[in-house]
N, C-alpha and C positions, 0 to 999 in steps of 0.2 A: 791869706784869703779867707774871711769869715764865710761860714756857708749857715744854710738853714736849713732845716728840716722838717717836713709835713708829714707827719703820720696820718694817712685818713685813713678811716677804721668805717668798715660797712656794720651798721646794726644788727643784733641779735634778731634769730627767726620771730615772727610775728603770729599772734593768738589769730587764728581765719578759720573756724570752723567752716563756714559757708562758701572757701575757696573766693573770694571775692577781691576782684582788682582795685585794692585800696586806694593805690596813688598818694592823693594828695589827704584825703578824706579824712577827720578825727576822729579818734576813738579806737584805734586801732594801738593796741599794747603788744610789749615782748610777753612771749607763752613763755611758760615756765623752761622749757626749754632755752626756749631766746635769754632767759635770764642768767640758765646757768652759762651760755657761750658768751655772755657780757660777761660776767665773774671770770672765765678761764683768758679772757682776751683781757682783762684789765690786771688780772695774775701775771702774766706775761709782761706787761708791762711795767708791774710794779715792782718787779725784780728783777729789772735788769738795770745796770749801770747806766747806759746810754739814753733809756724812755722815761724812768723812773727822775729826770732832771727836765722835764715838759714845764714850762713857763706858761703856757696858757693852751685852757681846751675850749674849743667850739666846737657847737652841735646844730645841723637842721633844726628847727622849732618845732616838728612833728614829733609823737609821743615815741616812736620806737627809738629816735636818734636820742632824745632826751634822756631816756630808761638806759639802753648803752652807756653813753657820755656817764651817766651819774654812780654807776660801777664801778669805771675808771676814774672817774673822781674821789668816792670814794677811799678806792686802794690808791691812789697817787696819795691823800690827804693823811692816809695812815704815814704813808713813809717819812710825807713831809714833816707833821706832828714830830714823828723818831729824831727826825735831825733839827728841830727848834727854827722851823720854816714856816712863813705865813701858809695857809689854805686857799687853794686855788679854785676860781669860781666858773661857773659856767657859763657862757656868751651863747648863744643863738643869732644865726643870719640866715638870711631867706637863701641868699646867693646859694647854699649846697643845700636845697631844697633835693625832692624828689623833683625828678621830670613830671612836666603836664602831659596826660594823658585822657582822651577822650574815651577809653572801654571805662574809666573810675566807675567801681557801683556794679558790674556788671560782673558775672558769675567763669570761673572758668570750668568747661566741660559744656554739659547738656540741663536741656530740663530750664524752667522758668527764669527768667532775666538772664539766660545766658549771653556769652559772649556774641557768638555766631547768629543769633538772632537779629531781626529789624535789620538787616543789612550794612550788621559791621561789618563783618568780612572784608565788606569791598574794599576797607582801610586797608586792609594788609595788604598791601600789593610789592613793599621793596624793605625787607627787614633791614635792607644798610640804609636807609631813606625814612626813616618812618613815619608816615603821612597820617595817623594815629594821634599826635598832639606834637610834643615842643622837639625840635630839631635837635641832632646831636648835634651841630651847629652853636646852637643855641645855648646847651648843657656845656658843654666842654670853656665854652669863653664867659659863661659869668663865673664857673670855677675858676678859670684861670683869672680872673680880674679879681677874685677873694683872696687867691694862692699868693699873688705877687705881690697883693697889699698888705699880704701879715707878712710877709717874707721882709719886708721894711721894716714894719713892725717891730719885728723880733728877730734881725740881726745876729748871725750865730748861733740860733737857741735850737730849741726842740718845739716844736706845736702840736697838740691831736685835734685833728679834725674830724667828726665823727657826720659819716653823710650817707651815699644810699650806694647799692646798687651801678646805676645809670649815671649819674656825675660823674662819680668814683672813676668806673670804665672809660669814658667819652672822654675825659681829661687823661687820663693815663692813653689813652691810644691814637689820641692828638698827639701828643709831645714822643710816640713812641716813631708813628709813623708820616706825620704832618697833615692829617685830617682824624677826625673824630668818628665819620661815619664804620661802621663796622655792623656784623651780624650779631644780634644779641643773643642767640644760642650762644654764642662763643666765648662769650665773656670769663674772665679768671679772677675773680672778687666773690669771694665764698663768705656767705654770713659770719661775721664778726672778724674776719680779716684785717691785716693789714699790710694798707698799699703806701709803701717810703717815700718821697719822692724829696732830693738835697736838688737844690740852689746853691750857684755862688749868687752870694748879696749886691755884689759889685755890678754883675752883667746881670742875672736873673736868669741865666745858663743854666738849666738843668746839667747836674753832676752824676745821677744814678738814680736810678729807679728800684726797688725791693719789695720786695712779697713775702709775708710768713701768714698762716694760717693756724693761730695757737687754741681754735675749740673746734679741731676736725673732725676731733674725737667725743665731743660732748653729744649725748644722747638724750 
């Protein structure tokens, strides 16, 4: 029974002095911190037996997923070089985008363009619902329609998917509990994480779920 494997990996923390709800917005880089928890999560993987054998990585086309991804490419490409292996390139799809979100641009806390201002507020009314922008709904089944197409794809293999936050969650809490909706306080996807998730090839049965978090400690 060939199985597959999806590593998605949440991005290093992000440069926000101004505390501001980026979303989808450009321009938005891993802070030096964020870099170094892309180096200790892409460390992780390039030494180990199991990750370090990744046939192809995809990233969101947003700058923090892109910066990630290219750590781990990086130290994958070292290993690969070692063993007289082609170099492996990076792919971008929209599908593990961030979630859309109507606060984008707006400030968290107080004070000018905050959040709570002009009458956002009223949006929050049901954090497992969130009536704010794009449905978990929504999130979890264009993940899931990326997930099952590389799982064809790549038959057997290892993949890293490198995505956000919000995807990540919504598709893991679909498949855990048969809906997507959930309270986003609650969420267990810690920057630069990684969420496992095997496939059998043949049905597209999820086989197990895993969690490690290899830059808990990066400061």
């Amino acid at each position: 029974m060939p199985a597959t494997t999806i590593h998605f990996v949440r991005h290093g923390k992000v440069e926000n002095p101004g505390h501001l709800l980026y979303e989808r917005l450009p321009g938005f880089h891993l802070s030096e911190v964020g870099v170094r928890m892309a180096q200790a999560t892409a460390h992780y993987i390039a030494v180990s037996p199991q990750l370090n054998t990744v046939s192809a990585i995809y990233s969101s086309p947003l700058e923090r997923t892109r910066e990630t991804a290219g750590e781990i490419l990086t130290a994958l490409n070292e290993v690969r070089e070692a063993r007289g292996e082609e170099p492996l390139e990076l792919t971008t799809d929209e599908r593990i985008i961030e979630a859309r979100n109507e606060f984008r641009g707006t400030r968290i806390g107080y004070g000018e363009g905050a959040l709570w201002k002009n009458g956002n507020w009223k949006l929050v009314c049901n954090l497992w619902k969130p009536s704010w922008g794009e449905s978990y709904q929504s999130i979890a089944h264009r993940v899931q329609a990326f997930a099952l197409e590389k799982v064809g794809e790549h038959p057997g293999e290892q993949i890293i998917v490198v995505s956000h936050e919000s995807p990540i969650w919504s598709y893991r809490h679909m498949l855990e509990t048969g809906h997507p909706e959930h309270n986003m306080l609650l969420r267990h996807t810690a920057l630069a994480s990684i969420t496992s998730i095997t496939y059998d090839c043949d049905t597209r049965k999820v086989l197990s779920i895993t969690y490690v978090d290899p830059a808990a400690g990066v400061k």
